[in-house]
C-alpha positions in Angstrom: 5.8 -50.0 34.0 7.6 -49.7 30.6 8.7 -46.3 29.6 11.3 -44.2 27.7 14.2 -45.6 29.5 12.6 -47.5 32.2 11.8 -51.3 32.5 10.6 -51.0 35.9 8.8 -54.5 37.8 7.2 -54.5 40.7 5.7 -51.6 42.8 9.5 -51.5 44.4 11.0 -50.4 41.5 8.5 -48.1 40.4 8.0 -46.6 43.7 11.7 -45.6 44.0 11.5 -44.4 40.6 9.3 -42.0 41.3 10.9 -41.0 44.8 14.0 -40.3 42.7 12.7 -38.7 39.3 14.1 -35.3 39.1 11.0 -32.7 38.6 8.1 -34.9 38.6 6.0 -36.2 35.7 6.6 -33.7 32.9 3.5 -31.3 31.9 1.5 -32.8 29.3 -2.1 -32.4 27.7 -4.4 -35.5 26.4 -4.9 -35.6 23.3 -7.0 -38.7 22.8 -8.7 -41.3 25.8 -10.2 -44.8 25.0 -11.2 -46.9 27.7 -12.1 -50.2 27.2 -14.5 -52.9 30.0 -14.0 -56.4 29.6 -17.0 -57.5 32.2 -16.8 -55.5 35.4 -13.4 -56.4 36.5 -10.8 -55.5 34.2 -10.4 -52.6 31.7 -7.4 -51.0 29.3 -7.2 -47.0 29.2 -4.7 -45.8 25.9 -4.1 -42.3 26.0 -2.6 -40.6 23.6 -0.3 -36.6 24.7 1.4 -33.9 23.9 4.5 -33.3 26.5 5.4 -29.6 26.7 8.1 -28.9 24.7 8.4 -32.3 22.6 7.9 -32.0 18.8 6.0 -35.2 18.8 3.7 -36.9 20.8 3.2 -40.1 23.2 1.6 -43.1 23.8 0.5 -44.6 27.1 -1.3 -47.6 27.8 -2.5 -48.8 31.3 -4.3 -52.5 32.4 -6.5 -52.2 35.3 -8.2 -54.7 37.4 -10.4 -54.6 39.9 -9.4 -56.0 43.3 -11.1 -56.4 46.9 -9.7 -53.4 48.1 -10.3 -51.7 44.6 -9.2 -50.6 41.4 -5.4 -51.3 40.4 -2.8 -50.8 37.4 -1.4 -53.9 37.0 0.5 -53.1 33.6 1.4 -50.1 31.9 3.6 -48.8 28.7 4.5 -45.0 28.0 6.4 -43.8 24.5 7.2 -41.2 22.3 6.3 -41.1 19.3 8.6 -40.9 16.3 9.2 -40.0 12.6 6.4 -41.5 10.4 3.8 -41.7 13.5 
């Protein structure tokens, strides 16, 4: 999970990252959802959001797969948006 200040690997990391984040996940709204298949097995989801509060918005990106005991992100990418965007 890559996001604004995090480079986190491995559901360790991004377990305790969660366990300690201050406030939860801030509020946000989607803007924009595309999904994308590729077979039955593995699909992308890029979302595009507006956090409360933040003059521009974000980008997220997540790869799932599926596995015996079911779905599961196995990559993913959050970031604000800039100047220019």
């Amino acid at each position: 999970r890559i996001g604004p200040g995090q480079n986190l690997y491995g559901i360790e990391a991004i377990q305790a990252f969660r366990t300690n984040r201050v406030g939860g996940s801030p509020r946000r709204s989607l803007l924009k959802v595309v999904i994308t298949t590729f077979g039955g097995n593995v699909a992308t989801a890029n979302a595009e959001f507006q956090r409360e509060g933040a003059a521009a918005p974000g980008r997220q990106s997540q790869t799932w797969a599926r596995f015996p005991e079911g779905w599961r992100v196995v990559s993913a990418h959050i970031s604000m948006l800039g100047e220019g965007h």
